[in-house]
Every structure is written in C-alpha cells, then in structure tokens.
C-alpha positions in Angstrom: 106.3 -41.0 57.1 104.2 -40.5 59.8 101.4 -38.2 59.8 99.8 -36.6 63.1 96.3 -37.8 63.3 95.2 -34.8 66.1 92.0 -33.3 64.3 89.2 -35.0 65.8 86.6 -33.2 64.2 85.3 -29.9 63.4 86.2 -27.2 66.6 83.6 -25.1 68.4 85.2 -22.1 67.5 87.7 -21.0 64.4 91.2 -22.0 65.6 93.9 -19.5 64.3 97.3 -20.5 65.0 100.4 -18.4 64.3 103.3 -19.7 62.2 106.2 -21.3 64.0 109.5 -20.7 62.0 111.1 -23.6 63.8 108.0 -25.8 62.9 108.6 -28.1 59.6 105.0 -28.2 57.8 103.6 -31.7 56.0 102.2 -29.1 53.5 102.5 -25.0 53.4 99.6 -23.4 51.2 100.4 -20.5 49.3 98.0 -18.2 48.6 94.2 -18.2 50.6 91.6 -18.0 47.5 89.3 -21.0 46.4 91.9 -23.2 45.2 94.1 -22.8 48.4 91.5 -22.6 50.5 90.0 -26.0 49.5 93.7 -27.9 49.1 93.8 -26.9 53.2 90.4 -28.5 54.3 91.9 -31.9 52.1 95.0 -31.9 54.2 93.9 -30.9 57.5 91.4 -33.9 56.6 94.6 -36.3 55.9 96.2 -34.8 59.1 99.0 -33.2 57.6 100.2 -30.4 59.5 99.2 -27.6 57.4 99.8 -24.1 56.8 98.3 -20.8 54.9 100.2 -18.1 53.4 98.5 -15.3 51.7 98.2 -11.7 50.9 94.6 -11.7 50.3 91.8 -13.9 51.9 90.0 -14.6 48.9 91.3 -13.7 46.1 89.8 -12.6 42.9 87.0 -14.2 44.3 86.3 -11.4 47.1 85.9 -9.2 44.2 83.0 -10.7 42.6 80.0 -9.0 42.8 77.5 -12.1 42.7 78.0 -15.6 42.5 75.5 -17.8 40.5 77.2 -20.7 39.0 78.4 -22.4 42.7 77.1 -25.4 43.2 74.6 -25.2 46.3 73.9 -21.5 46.0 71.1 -19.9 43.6 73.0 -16.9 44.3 76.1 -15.4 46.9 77.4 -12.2 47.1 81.6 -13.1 46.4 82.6 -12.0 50.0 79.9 -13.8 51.2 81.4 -16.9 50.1 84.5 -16.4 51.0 83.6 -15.7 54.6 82.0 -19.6 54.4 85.0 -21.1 52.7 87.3 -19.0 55.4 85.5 -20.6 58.4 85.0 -24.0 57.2 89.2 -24.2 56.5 89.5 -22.2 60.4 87.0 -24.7 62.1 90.1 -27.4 61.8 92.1 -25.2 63.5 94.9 -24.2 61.4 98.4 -21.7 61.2 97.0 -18.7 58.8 99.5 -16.1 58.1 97.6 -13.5 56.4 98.4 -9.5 54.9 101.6 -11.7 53.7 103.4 -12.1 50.3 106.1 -14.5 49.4 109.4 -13.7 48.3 111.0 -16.3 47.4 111.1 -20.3 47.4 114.4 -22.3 48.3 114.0 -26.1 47.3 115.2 -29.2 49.3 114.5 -32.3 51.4 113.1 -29.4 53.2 111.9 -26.6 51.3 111.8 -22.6 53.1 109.6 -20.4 51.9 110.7 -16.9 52.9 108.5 -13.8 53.1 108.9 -10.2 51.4 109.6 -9.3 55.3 112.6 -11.7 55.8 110.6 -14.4 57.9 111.5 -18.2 56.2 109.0 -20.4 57.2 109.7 -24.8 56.0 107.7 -27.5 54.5 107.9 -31.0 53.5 106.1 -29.9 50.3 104.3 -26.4 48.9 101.2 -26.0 47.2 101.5 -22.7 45.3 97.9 -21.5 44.9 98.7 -17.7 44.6 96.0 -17.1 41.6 95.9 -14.1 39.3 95.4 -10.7 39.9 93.6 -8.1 37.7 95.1 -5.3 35.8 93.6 -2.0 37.7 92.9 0.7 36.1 94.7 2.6 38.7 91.9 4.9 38.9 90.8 6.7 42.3 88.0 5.2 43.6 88.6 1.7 41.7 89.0 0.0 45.3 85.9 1.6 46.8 83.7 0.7 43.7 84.7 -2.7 43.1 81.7 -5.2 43.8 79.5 -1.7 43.6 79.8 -1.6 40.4 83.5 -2.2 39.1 83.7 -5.6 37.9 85.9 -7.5 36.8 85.1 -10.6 35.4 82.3 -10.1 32.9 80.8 -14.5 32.7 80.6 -13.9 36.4 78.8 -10.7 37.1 76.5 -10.0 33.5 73.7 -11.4 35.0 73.7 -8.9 37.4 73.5 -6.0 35.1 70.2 -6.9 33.3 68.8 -3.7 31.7 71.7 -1.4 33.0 74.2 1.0 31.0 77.9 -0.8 31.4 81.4 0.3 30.0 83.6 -2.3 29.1 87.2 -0.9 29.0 89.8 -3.3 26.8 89.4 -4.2 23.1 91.1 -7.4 23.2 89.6 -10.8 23.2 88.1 -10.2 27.1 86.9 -7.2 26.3 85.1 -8.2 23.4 84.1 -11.3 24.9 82.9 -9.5 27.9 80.9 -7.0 26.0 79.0 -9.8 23.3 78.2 -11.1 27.3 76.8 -7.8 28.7 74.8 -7.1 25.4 72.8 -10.0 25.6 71.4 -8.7 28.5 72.1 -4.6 29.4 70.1 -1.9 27.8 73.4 -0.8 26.2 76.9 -1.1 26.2 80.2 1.4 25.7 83.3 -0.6 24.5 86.5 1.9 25.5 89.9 1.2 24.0 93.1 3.4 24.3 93.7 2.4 20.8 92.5 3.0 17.4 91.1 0.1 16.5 90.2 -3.3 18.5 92.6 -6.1 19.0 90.5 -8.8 19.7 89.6 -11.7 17.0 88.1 -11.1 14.5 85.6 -13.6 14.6 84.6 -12.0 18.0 84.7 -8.4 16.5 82.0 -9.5 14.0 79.5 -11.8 17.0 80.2 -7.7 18.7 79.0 -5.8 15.4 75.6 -7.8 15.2 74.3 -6.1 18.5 72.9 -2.8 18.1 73.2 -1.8 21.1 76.6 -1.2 21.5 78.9 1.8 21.0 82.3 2.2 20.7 85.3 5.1 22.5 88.3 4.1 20.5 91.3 6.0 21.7 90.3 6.7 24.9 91.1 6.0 28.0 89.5 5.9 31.4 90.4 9.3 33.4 87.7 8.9 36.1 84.9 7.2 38.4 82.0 8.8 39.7 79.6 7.8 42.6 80.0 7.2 46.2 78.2 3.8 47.4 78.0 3.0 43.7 79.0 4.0 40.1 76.9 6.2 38.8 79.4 7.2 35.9 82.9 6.8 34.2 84.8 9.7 32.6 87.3 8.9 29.5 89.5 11.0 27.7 90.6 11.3 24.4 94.3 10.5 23.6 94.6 12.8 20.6 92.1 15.8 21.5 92.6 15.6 25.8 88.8 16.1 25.7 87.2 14.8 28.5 83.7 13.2 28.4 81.1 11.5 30.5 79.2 8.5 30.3 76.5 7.6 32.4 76.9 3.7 33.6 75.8 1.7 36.6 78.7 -0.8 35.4 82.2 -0.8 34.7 83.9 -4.4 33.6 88.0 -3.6 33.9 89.3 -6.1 31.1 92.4 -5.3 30.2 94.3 -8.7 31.7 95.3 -10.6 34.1 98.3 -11.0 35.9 99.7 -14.4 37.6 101.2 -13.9 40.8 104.1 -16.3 40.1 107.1 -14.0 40.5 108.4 -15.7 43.6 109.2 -18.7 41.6 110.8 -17.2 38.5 113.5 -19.7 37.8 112.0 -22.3 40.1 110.0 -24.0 38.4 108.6 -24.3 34.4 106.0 -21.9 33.2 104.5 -21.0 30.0 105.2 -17.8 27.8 102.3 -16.0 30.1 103.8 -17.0 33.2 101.4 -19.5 34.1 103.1 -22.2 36.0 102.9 -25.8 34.3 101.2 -28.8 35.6 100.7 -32.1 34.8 97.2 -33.7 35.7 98.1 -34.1 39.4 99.1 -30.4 39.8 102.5 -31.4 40.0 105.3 -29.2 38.9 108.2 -30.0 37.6 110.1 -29.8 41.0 109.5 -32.6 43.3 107.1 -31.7 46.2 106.1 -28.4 44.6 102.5 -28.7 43.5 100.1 -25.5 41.9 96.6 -25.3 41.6 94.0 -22.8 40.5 94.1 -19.5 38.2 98.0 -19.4 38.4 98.7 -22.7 36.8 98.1 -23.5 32.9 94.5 -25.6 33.5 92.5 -23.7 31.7 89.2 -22.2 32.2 89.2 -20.1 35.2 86.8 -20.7 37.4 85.7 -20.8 41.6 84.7 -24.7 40.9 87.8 -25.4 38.9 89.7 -23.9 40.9 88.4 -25.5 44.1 88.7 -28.9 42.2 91.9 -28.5 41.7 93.2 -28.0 44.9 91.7 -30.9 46.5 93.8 -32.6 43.6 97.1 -30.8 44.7 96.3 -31.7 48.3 95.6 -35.2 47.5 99.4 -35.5 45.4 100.5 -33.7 47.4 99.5 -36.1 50.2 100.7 -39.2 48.0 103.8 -37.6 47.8 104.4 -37.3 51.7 103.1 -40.9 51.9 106.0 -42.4 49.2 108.7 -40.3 50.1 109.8 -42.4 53.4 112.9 -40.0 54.3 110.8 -37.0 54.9 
C-alpha cells in the first residue's frame, strides 16, 4: 500500500479536523488517553491517515491529582499533562471526534466502527485504546471533588497526602494495597468496607495490621462528601444500625475496581475472565488488523509510561500490518 506522506512537520497552530464518514482511515484510534494518544503521534509520524475516537480526552489520567513518576517532569498536575499530550497529537493536524463512545465494531478488508449515535466511521485497521474506568461511588459531589481530594489511584497520588487524614473505601486487595501506601506517609488512615470483614490477601491484611495508624469502618458504606473546593470530610453509614457518622479527611482514595471499557467488542475479539482484551507482545488481537493498547488490554501493570509505551507499539504493528497487507 501506499501511504500519504503530507505532514511536513509540526503546524503553527492545533489542526482539528472533523471525521469524514466516506473517508477510509490507514488507522482509527479508539479511545484519547495516554496510550491512544501516543499510538496517534506514531502514525501521524508514519503518515498514516489517522483518526481519534473518544469519550474522554484523557482518561483516567485527567483524574490524577499529581503526577510524579513521568519521565521529564518532577511533578504535573494530571490535567496538566494531558493538555501537553492533547496538543503535541493536534499540532500534526489530525480528525478528533471527541464527547463520543463506540458502539460497536464490524470486521472486514475494511472495518466500520459505528458510534452509540448511529454514525459508522471505516478503517484499514483499529487500535482500541479505550482504557478502564473507575467504579464511582456514585456519591454527589464525587465529580466536583475528584483531583481536590477524591482520588483514585492510591501509587499515583500518596505522595501528595503526606501528613493528612485519608479514607480508603474497599477492603479488597486495592484497598488494602492502597491504605499499607497512604500509611507510610498520612498522619492516619480510615479503611471503610461495606462488609464485615476485609477481602483482600491475607498476606496484605497482615503488612495493614503492623501500622498503628490505621483504623477500620467495617460494614459501612459511604453516604456522603463534604467540602466545596476540597474535601474537608466523608460521611459513612452503618449497614446494620443506619447510623450515620463523620470523619474528618482531606482525602478520599475510591478503590473498589476498575472497569474495562471493552463492551463494544464483546464477541469480537478474545478477552480474559475480567474483560481485559488479550494481546500478544505486538498488541495484536486475535483479529487481523485489530490492535489494543493500554489499561484495557491484559499487559499488566497499569501505568501513564506503560501505557504510552504501548501504543507506540500498537502504532508501529499496526503500521507493519498496513505495509504487508498489499490489497488494502
């Protein structure tokens, strides 16, 4: 195949093109966080004509309140970072469809990928980069907190709460894991579980029980978030009683699971029993021209650099692919 060599450089200005339906795509991106965001810098450098699909700019990683362990940075708030990984991709000039989800993926010579609003966009191949999403608590104020003091992802943001009251709410392994984190370095630390008893390891259970300064609220649940610009305090209720307390905190770390947004390709191609889509070393799936990168895939350890290193790996197959496949 041929590919259109028309990039030239970086632009003056961010390019942002709209999606042409009757356009076929060298590669279509789903899903705009670190992994996908890197895979469309690699083939807008091969110049493949490229597209972006995704519901949130991002990612988890817009959601992070501080970034330390980023190469280049000593320290970046999470939006911050994505607003520099955002403009390097839109300095190529690229079509970005954003505030849109997938619905579905049709294979073929030409594959369509259709939207949740009817719209079917096509590609030569697809690099599904659609990441995982959090479990929320559901709680109001949870948006307006989040990255003022509802966390998420406790080997990302500890640091950052040095000498501060947190809650951790989960008792499985994350939420053990992420409160033997927080008590290495916060004055003190409440561990909430709606059940009786933790689920986690028990190995990790014990590493918990050595710190003194943790506490537990088992059979609770969260019923409440106070503070405007920032927490200031969560309220959790007793399953058995209904009595409501209050705990002072200036954090909250929400681990109770993640959630890999994979649906759209239920059936389409393999995943694991967590719906995790499989991949071999050159983020291939097991449908030909379908590659996946980042927190939805089974590589493990989930993490910005990973994730980023893994879609310039997709891009690259995915690249190699276009290259050896001469009737495309």
């Amino acid at each position: 195949m041929d590919f259109n060599f028309n990039i030239g450089g970086f632009a003056a200005q961010p390019q942002v093109k709209s999606f042409d339906s009757e356009k076929i795509y060298d590669v279509l991106i789903i899903g705009g966080g670190p992994a996908g965001l890197t895979a469309a810098v690699y083939s807008l450098r091969k110049g493949l004509i490229t597209g972006i699909v995704t519901d949130q700019v991002g990612g988890q990683m817009a959601e992070t309140t501080g970034i330390e362990n980023y190469l280049g940075y000593r320290y970046i708030d999470g939006m911050e970072l994505v607003n520099k990984f955002r403009d390097q991709v839109l300095q190529f000039g690229i079509d970005f469809e954003s505030k849109a989800k997938v619905k579905n993926i049709k294979d073929g010579r030409i594959k369509q990928v259709e939207l949740e609003d009817g719209r079917v966009y096509q590609a030569k191949s697809i690099i599904i980069a659609s990441g995982k999403q959090n479990k929320k608590l559901g709680l109001e104020k949870e948006r307006e907190l989040t990255g003022h003091g509802v966390a998420y992802c406790a080997i990302c943001d500890a640091p950052f709460f040095a000498d501060k009251r947190v809650v951790v709410a989960g008792g499985g392994n994350s939420g053990v894991q992420a409160a033997i984190d927080l008590a290495k370095v916060a004055t003190h630390v409440t561990l909430v579980q709606r059940r009786d008893h933790l689920t986690a390891d028990q190995i990790l259970i014990d590493k918990l029980s050595a710190y003194s300064n943790v506490d537990y609220k088992l059979n609770h649940v969260l019923s409440g978030l106070e503070g405007d610009k920032k927490l200031t305090a969560v309220r959790a209720e007793d399953r058995s009683s209904k009595e409501e307390i209050t705990l002072e905190a200036d954090g909250l770390f929400v681990e109770i699971g993640l959630i890999p947004n994979s649906a759209f390709v239920t059936g389409l191609v393999e995943m694991n029993g967590y719906n995790e889509i499989k991949v071999d070393s050159y983020c291939r799936t097991n449908v030909d021209g379908i590659f996946a990168a980042g927190d939805v895939t089974t590589v493990p350890y989930k993490q910005i650099i990973v994730a980023c290193g893994e879609g310039s790996k997709a891009a690259l197959a995915a690249t190699d692919y276009l290259l050896n496949s001469p009737d495309l």
